[in-house]
N, C-alpha and C positions, 0 to 999 in steps of 0.2 A: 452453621457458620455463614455470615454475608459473602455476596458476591458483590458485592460495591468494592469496586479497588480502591486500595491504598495510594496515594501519591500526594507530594510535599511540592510546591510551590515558590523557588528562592529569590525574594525579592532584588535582585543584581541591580537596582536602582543606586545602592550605595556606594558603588565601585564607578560611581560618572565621572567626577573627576581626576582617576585616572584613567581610564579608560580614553576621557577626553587628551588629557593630556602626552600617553601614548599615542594615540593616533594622529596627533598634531606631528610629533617629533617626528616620525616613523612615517611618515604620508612621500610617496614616491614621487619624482619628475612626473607631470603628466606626458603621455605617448606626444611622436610626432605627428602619426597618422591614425586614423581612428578606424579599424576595421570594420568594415559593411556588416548590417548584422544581416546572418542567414533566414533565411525565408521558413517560415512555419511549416512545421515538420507535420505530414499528410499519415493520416492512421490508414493503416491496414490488417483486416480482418483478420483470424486464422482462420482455418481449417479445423471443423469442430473436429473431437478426437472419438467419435465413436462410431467407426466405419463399421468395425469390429464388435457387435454384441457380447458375444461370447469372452471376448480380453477385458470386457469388465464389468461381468455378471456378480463378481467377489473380489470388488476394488482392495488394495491394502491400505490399511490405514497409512499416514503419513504421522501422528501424534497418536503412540499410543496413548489409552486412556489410563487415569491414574485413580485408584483407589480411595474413600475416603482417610482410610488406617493410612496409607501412606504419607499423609501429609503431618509436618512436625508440631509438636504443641504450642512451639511459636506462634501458630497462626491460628491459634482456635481464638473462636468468637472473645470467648473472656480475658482471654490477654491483650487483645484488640480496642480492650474499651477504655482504658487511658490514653488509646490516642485518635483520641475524637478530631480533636483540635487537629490533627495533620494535613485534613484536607480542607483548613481556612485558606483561602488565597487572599495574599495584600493588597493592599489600596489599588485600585486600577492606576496605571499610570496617567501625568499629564498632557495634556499635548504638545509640551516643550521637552516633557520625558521621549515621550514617541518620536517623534520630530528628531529629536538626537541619537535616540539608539537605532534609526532608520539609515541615520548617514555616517555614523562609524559602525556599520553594519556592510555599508554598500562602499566606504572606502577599505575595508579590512577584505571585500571580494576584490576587489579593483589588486590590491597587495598580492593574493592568490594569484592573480591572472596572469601578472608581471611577472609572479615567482615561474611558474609554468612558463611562460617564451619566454625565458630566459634559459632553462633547462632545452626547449624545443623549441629555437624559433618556426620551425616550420608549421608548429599546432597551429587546426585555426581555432578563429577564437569561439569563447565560450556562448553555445547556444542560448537566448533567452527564454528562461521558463515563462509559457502560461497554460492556458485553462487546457488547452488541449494538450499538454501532458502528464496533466493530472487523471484525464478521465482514460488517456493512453497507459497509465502506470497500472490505475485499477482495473482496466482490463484484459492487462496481458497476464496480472496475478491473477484475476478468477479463472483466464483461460488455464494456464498454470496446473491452478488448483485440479480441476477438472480434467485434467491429464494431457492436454496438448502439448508438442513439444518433447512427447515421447518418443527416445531412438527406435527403429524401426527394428522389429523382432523382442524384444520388448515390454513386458505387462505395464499397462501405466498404472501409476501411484496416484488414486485420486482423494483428495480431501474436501469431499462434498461437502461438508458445514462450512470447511473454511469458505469454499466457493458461495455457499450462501451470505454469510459475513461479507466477505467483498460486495456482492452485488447489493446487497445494503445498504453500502457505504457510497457505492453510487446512486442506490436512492436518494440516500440524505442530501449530496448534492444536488438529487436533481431539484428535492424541494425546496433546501434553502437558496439558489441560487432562481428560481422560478421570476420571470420578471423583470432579471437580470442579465440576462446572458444574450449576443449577437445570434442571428439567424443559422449563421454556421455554426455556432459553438452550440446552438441547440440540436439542430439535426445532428453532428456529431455525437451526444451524450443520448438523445433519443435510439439513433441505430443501435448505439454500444449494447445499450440494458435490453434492447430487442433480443441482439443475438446471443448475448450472455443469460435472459430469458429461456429462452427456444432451446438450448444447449443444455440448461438445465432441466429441463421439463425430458426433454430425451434421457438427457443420462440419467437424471430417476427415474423413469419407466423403464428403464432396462436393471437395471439395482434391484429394484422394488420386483421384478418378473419374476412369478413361481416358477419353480424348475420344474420341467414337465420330467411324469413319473412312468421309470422305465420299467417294465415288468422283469423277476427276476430267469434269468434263464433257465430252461426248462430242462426235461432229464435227455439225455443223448441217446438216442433214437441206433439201434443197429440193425 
């Protein structure tokens, strides 16, 4: 059976004008006062999670694995092959496409926001995403994965694959973004994969450690 996933692609270009048209109708007073936006939110490390050798010698899986007999005939290879076609993606959009579903994209947040202080005016307002908390998300999941954030007394649940997956996915960042990225945003994403690195290289040397062998006890001596 392929591992290439399956997914379908909906071209939502057709729905422009109303979409346009909705958002024309529905587009709110703008604010009277524009709230400061907060200052870029500063990463912090954890705490690698393996003080303790012994609490995870015989991590538990978090996914157990699944059989191949378990999986339904829906998905075997040959029912698969009439839908070739599903993972054709449509025409790329225009730049009059983009250009439009950028800004009833960024007035339907603006909607949310209002919807929210209105509920609490006290909330503040909503933090602006960038790079550093993308590279902040993927690394509190591999820390995660790798069992930090376990209550104390405890065995942590670790999912070392998953962990590797994640800091891959910071790789990929780190290469496509190579060339691109401010002096901070690089040292940022360099430390990350360091310590998410180093974290892993430990926790597999402790995984991977033969269990030293006890002799059995002997006869009782009177």
């Amino acid at each position: 059976m392929s591992d290439t996933p399956k997914f379908t692609v909906v071209d939502r270009r057709k729905f422009r004008e109303e979409d346009e048209t909705n958002s024309e109708a529905a587009s709110p007073a703008p604010a009277s006062e524009e709230a400061a936006a907060p200052a870029a939110p500063r990463l912090t490390l954890v705490e690698p999670p393996h003080k303790d050798p012994e609490a995870v010698r015989q991590p538990e899986p978090v996914h157990a694995p699944v059989a191949v007999a378990d999986i339904p005939d829906a998905y075997e290879e040959e029912d698969l092959a009439g839908e070739a076609g599903a993972t054709d993606l449509p025409p790329a959009p225009t730049d009059e496409e983009a250009r439009f579903q950028k800004m009833a994209y960024e007035k339907a947040a603006e909607r949310l926001e209002d919807l929210v202080r209105a509920q609490n005016p006290a909330a503040p307002a909503s933090e602006k995403i960038g790079f550093e908390h993308l590279v902040q998300q993927l690394y509190l999941s591999a820390m995660m994965q790798m069992g930090a954030g376990t209550p104390e007394g405890q065995r942590p649940r670790i999912d070392i694959l998953g962990a590797r997956q994640t800091i891959d996915l910071l790789n990929v960042v780190d290469d496509k973004t190579s060339g691109n990225l401010s002096k901070d945003e690089q040292r940022t994403l360099q430390t990350v994969l360091f310590e998410l690195r180093m974290t892993f290289l430990e926790l597999t040397r402790v995984i991977s450690a033969p269990k030293p062998n006890v002799p059995p006890p002997g006869p009782v001596k009177r």
